[in-house]
C-alpha positions in Angstrom: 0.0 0.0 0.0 2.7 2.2 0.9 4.2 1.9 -2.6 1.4 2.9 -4.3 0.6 5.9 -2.0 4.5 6.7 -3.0 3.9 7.1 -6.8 0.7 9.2 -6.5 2.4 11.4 -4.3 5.5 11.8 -6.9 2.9 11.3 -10.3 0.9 14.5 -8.1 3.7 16.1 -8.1 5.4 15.4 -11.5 2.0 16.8 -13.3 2.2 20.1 -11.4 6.1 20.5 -12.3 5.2 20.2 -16.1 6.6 23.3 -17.8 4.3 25.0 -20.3 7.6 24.5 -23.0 7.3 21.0 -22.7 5.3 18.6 -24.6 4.7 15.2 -25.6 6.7 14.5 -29.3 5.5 10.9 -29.6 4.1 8.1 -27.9 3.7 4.5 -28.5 1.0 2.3 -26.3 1.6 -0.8 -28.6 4.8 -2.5 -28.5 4.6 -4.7 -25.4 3.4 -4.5 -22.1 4.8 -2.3 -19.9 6.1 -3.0 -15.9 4.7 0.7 -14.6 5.7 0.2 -11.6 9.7 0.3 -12.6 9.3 2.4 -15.4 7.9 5.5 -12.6 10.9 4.0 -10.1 12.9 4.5 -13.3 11.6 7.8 -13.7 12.4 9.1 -10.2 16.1 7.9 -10.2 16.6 9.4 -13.9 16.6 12.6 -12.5 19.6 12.8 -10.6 21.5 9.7 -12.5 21.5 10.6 -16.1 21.9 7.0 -17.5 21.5 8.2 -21.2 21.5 4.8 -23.5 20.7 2.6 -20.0 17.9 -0.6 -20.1 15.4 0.5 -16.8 12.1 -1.4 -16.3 12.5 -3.6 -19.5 13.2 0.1 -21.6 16.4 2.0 -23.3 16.1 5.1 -21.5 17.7 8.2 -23.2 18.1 12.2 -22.0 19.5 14.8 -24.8 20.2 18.4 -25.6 21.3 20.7 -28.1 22.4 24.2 -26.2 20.3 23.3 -23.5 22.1 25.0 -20.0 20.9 22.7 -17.4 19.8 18.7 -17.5 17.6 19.1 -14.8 15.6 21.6 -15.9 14.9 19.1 -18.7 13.8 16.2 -16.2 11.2 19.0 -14.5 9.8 20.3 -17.6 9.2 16.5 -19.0 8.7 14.6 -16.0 5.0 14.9 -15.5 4.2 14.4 -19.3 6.5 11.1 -19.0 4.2 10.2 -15.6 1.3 10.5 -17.6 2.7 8.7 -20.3 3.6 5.6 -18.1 0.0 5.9 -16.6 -1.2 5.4 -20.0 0.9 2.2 -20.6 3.4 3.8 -23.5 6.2 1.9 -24.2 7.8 4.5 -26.4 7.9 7.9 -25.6 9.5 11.3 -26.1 9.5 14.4 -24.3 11.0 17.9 -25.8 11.1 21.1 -23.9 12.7 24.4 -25.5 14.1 27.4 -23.3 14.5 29.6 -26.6 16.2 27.8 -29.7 17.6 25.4 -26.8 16.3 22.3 -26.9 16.5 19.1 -24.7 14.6 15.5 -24.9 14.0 12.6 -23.0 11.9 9.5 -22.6 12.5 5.6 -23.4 11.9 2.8 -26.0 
């Protein structure tokens, strides 16, 4: 019980972080089933451990930029989308945000 109280609290809080740059580039519900569970504990350790090209909850997991100043402003403007994503059972996503003609991305496949 506690773990599911644990990933509504961070999925509540993930959707309010979601920056208004941010947005969903594509998403896949249809190429196998999905372990939610360790793709949000994926999620949660991505931000501080950028494991670009890593396998996490059955997924290759990959964080990018091209003059983008700070990685974890990336993780905060795409997190909630990615929750969201996850919640939806997507099994490949992508999440851009832009800061000006600075662009980062980030989701799994």
């Amino acid at each position: 019980m506690k773990f599911a109280a644990v990933f509504a609290a961070l999925a509540a809080y993930a959707v309010s972080q979601v920056s208004a740059n941010a947005s969903i580039v594509r998403q896949y519900n249809a190429l196998g089933a999905t372990d939610q569970a360790a793709l949000h504990s994926c999620l949660q350790n991505y931000r501080w451990d950028n494991w670009d090209g890593q396998d996490c909850g059955g997924r290759g997991w990959f964080k990018g930029s091209h003059k983008y100043k700070n990685p974890l402003n990336c993780y905060d403007a795409c997190a909630g989308l990615l929750v969201q994503a996850i919640n939806q059972g997507a099994s490949d996503v992508e999440c851009d945000d832009f800061e000006g003609s600075a662009k980062c991305w980030m989701g799994f496949h």
